[in-house]
C-alpha positions in Angstrom: 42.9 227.9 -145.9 41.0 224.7 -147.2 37.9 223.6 -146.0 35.3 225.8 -144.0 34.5 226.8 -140.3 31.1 226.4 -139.0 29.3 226.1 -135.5 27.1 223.1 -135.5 23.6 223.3 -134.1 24.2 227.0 -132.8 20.6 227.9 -131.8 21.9 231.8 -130.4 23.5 232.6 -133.3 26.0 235.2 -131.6 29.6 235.5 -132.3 30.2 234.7 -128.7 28.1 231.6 -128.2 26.3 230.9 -125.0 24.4 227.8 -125.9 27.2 225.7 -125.7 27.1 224.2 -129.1 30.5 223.1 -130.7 33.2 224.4 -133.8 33.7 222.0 -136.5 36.0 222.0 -139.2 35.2 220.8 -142.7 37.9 220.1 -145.1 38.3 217.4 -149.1 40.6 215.3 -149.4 41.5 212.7 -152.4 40.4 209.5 -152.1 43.5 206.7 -152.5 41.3 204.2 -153.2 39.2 206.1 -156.1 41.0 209.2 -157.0 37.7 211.4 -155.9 37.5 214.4 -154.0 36.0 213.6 -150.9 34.4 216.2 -147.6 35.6 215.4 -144.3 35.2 216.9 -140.8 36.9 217.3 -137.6 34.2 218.6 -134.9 33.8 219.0 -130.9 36.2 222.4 -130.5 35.2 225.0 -127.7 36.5 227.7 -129.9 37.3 228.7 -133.5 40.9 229.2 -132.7 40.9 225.4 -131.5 39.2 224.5 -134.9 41.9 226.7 -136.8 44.9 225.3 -135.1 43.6 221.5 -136.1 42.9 222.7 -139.3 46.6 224.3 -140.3 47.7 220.3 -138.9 45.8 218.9 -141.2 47.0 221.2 -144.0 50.5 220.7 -143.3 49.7 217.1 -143.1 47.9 217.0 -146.8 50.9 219.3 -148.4 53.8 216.9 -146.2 52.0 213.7 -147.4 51.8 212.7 -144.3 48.0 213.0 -143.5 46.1 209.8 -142.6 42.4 209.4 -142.8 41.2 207.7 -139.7 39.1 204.8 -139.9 35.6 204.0 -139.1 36.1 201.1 -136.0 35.0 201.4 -132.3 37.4 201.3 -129.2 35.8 197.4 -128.6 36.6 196.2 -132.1 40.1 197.8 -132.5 40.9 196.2 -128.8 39.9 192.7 -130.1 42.2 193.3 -132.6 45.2 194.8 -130.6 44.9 191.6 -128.0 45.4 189.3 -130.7 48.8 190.7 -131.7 49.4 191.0 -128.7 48.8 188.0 -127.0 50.5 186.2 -130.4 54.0 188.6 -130.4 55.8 186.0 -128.5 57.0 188.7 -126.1 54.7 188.7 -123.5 54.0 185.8 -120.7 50.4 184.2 -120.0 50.3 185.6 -116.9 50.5 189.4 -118.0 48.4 188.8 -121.0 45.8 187.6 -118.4 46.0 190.7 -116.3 46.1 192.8 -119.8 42.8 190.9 -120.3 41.5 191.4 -116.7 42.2 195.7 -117.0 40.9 195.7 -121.0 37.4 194.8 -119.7 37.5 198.1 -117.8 38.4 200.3 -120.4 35.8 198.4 -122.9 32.8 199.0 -120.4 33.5 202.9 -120.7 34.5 202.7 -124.5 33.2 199.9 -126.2 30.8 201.1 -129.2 32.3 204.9 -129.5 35.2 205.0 -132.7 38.8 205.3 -131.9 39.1 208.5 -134.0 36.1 210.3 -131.8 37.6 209.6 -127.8 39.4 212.8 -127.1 42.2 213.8 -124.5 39.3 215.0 -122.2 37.6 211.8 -122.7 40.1 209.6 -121.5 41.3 212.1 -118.7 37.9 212.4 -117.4 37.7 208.5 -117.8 40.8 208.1 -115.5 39.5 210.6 -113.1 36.4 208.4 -112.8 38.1 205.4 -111.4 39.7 206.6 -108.2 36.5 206.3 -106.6 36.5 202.3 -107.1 40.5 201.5 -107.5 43.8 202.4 -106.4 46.4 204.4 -108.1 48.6 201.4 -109.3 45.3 199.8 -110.3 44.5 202.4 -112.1 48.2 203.1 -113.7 47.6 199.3 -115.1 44.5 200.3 -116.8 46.0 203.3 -118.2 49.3 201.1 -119.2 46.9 198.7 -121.1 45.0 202.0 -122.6 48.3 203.9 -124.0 49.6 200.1 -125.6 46.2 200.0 -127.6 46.5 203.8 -128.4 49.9 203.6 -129.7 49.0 200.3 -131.7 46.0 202.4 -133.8 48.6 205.1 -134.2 51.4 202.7 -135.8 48.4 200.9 -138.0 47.0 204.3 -138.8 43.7 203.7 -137.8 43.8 207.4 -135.7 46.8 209.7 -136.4 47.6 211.2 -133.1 47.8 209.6 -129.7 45.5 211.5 -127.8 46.3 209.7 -124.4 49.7 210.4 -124.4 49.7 213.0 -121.9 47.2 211.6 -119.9 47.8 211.9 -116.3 47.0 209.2 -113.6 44.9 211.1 -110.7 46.7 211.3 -107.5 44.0 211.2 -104.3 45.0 213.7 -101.5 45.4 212.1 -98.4 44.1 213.1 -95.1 47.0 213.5 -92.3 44.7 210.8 -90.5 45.2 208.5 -94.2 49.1 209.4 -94.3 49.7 207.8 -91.0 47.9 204.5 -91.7 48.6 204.3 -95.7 51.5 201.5 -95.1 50.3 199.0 -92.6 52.1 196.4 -91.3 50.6 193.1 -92.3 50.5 190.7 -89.8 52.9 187.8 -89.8 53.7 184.7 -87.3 55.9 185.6 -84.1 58.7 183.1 -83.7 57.2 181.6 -81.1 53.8 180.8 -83.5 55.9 180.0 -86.3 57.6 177.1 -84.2 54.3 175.9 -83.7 53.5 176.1 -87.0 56.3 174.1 -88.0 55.6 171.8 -85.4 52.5 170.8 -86.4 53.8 170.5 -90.1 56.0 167.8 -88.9 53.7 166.1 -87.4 51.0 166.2 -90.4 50.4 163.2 -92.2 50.9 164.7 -95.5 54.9 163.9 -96.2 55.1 167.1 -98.0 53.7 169.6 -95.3 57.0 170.1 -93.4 59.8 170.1 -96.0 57.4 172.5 -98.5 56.6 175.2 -95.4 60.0 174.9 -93.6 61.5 175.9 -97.0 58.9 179.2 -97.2 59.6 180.2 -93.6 63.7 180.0 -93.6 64.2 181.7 -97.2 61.6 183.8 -97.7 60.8 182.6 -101.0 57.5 183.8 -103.1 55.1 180.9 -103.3 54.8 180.6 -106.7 58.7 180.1 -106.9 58.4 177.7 -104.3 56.1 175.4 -106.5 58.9 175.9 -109.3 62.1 174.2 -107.6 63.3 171.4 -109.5 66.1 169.0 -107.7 68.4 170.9 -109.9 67.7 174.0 -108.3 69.0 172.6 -104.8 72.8 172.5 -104.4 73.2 170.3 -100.9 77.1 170.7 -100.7 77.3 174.5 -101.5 74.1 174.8 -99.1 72.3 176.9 -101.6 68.8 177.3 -103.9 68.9 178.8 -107.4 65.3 181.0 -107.7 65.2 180.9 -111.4 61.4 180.6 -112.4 57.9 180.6 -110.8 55.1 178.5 -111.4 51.6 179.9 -113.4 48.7 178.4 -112.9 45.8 180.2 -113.4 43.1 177.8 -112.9 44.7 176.1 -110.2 44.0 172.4 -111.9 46.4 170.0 -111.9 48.5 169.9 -114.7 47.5 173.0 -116.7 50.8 174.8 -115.4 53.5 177.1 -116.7 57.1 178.2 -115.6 57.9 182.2 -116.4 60.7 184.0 -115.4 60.6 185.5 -112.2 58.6 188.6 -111.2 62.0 191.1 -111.8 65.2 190.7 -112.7 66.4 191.0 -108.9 64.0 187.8 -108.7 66.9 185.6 -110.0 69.2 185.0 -107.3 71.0 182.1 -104.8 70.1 182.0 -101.4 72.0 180.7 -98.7 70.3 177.7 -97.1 69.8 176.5 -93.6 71.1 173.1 -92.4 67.1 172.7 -91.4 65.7 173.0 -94.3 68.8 170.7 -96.3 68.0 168.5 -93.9 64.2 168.7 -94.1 64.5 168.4 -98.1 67.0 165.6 -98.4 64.8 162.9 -96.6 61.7 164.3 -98.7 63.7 163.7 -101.8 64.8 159.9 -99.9 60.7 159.5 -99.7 60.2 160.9 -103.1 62.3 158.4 -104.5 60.7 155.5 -103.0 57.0 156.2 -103.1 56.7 157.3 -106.9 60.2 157.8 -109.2 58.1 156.7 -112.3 55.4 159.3 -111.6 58.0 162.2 -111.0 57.8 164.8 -114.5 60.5 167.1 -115.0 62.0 166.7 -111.5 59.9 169.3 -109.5 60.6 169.1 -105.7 56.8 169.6 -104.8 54.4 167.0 -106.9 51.4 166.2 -106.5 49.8 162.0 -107.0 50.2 163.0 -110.9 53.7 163.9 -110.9 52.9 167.5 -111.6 53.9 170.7 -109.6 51.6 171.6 -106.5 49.6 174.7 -107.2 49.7 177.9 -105.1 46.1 177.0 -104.3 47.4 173.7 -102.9 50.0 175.3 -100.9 47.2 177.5 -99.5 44.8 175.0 -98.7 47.5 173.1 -96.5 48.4 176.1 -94.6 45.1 176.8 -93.1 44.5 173.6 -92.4 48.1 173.7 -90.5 47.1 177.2 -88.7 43.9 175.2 -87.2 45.5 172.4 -85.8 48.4 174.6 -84.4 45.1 176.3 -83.1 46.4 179.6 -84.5 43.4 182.0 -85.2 45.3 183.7 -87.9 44.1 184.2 -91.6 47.3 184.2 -93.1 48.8 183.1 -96.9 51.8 181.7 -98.0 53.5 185.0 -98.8 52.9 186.0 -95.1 55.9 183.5 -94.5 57.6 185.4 -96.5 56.5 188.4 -94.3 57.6 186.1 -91.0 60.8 185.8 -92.3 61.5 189.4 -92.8 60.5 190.5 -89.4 62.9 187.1 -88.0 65.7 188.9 -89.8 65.5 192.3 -89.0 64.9 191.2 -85.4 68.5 189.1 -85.5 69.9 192.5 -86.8 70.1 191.8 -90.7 70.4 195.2 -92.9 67.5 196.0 -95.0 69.7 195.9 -97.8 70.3 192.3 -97.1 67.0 191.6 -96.6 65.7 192.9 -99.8 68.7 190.9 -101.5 67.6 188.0 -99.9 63.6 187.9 -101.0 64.6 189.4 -104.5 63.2 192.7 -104.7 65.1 195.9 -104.2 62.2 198.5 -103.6 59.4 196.9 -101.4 56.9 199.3 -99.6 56.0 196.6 -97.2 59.3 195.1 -95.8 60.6 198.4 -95.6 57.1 198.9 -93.2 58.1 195.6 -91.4 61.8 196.3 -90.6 61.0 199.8 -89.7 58.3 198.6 -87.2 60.6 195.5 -85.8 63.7 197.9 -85.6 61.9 200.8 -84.1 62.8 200.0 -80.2 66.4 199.6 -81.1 66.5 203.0 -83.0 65.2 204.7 -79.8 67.8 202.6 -78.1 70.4 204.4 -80.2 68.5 208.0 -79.6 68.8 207.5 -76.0 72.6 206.5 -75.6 73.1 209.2 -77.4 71.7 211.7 -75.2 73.2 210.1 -72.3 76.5 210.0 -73.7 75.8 213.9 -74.3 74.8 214.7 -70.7 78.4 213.0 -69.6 80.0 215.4 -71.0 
């Protein structure tokens, strides 16, 4: 065997150590760069065994010719370097390099000045252990998504040579009974009664845009963000359809300073069906459209704002709560929970789930499933009860 076996800063000097000091292996290797002999060392193991077992993959690693010295850069400086390919591969929208950005910062606060080459597998486990006391699991899924791309990175530049967080587990809380119950709550959306209010005072707002932009969010269903992407073209008045094909970025929310990605998942991309209502309300906006500013219309959005650009998500925002207080509505509600409203509408008119789902572009959604559950629940004891009774004729 090459190298030598020693237990650093052993102070009991037994073979079975009790002061918890650690086994380090110390091995030479040639120097590419000079053609020297150089001493190297792997240290941290519990046990001698541990140290032998790294030390026979090293060896086969030096007599394969496939050993790689790790380098000497921290976890902070190696993910500076991993955002800038990233963000510059071309693959990737703003949007998600925003959120990598947002999830980096967490994993940077924990590992910033300590070297790729010394954060071990318990380490990084203990690391994701840490967060489920501040962040959900998906949360903290996303952090360990953003963690395993750097990881893999330093393995393909050969700046470590294993991926030591590749078998890293995300920590699964376990739930009280009490927690199970309540874990999927229904968010609260408009009745149909509040929601004709709603409407009502849109049409009656003085802002031309107020009616055609929220009748459009309650009848389809659609996601805010692709709401603020319709172009004319999108809009097909004979068939009496909408083509969702892109949603609008804007991260600061400044006019202008806006993006169009694909949608959120491939189901996104889909035609809708459209109500004679909303046709209707969207074919005299386009009349008014025309008149008031056809030279100050870019790229033939349906939803513009003095400029000519898009309408933000923070517009559309703004102009619902002021439309909630003068429908004297004392709800805090977003745009999305339109999209909520027209869920429960559907499954209350007897629409499948399946249909649904179809319908707002998403196949697997926690929280409509929770809505149509809770709005179909009296007619699925309905259908329990005739049962019985049909069962008691016999």
């Amino acid at each position: 065997m090459i190298g030598s076996f020693r237990r650093r800063n052993c102070k009991c000097k037994k073979k079975r150590c009790t002061c918890g000091s650690k086994w380090t292996y110390r091995y030479h290797i040639v120097d590419p760069k000079t053609g020297k002999r150089k001493q190297k060392e792997t240290r941290g193991f519990d046990t001698k065994e541990e140290a032998e077992a790294e030390a026979k993959r090293i060896l086969v690693e030096l007599q394969n010719g496939t050993y790689i010295e790790e380098k000497d850069i921290t976890f902070q400086d190696f993910a500076s370097q991993w955002l800038d390919l990233y963000s510059k591969s071309g693959r990737v929208k703003q949007s998600t390099i925003d959120i990598r950005k947002e999830k980096l910062k967490i994993l940077e606060d924990h590992f910033a000045q300590i070297k790729m080459k010394d954060i071990t597998r318990l380490m990084y486990q203990e690391f994701l252990n840490s967060l489920q006391e501040k962040y959900a699991r998906k949360t903290i899924a996303s952090i360990h998504e953003v963690g395993s791309l750097i990881f893999k990175k330093a393995v393909e530049l050969e700046i470590i040579a294993k991926n030591i967080i590749e078998y890293a587990e995300i920590p699964t809380k376990k739930l009280t009974v009490e927690e199970l119950e309540g874990q999927i709550k229904v968010p609260r959306y408009l009745e149909k009664e509040e929601l004709k209010q709603f409407l009502e005072a849109a049409k009656l707002s003085n802002r031309a845009t107020d009616y055609p932009m929220f009748v459009t969010l309650a009848y389809t269903g659609l996601r805010v963000g692709e709401l603020c992407a319709l172009k004319w073209k999108d809009i097909d008045f004979s068939e009496q359809t909408i083509s969702i094909t892109k949603t609008l970025y804007n991260k600061n929310n400044k006019s202008g300073e806006h993006a169009l990605h694909t949608p959120k998942t491939k189901s996104s991309i889909r035609t809708l069906d459209v109500d004679e209502i909303v046709l209707t309300a969207l074919e005299q906006h386009k009349k008014s459209q025309k008149v008031v500013s056809l030279e100050d219309r870019k790229n033939d959005f349906v939803f513009v704002d003095r400029q000519g650009n898009p309408v933000s998500t923070a517009y559309v925002q703004k102009r619902m709560r002021s439309l909630l207080k003068h429908a004297k509505i004392d709800l805090h509600l977003t745009p999305h929970s339109l999209r909520h409203t027209h869920t429960s509408l559907l499954a209350e008119a007897g629409v499948s789930l399946e249909v649904i789902q179809n319908r707002l572009g998403h196949q697997d959604e926690k929280i409509t499933r929770a809505i149509y559950l809770h709005i179909t629940k009296p007619k699925r004891k309905e259908a329990s009860q005739k049962f019985s009774e049909l069962m008691r004729g016999i």
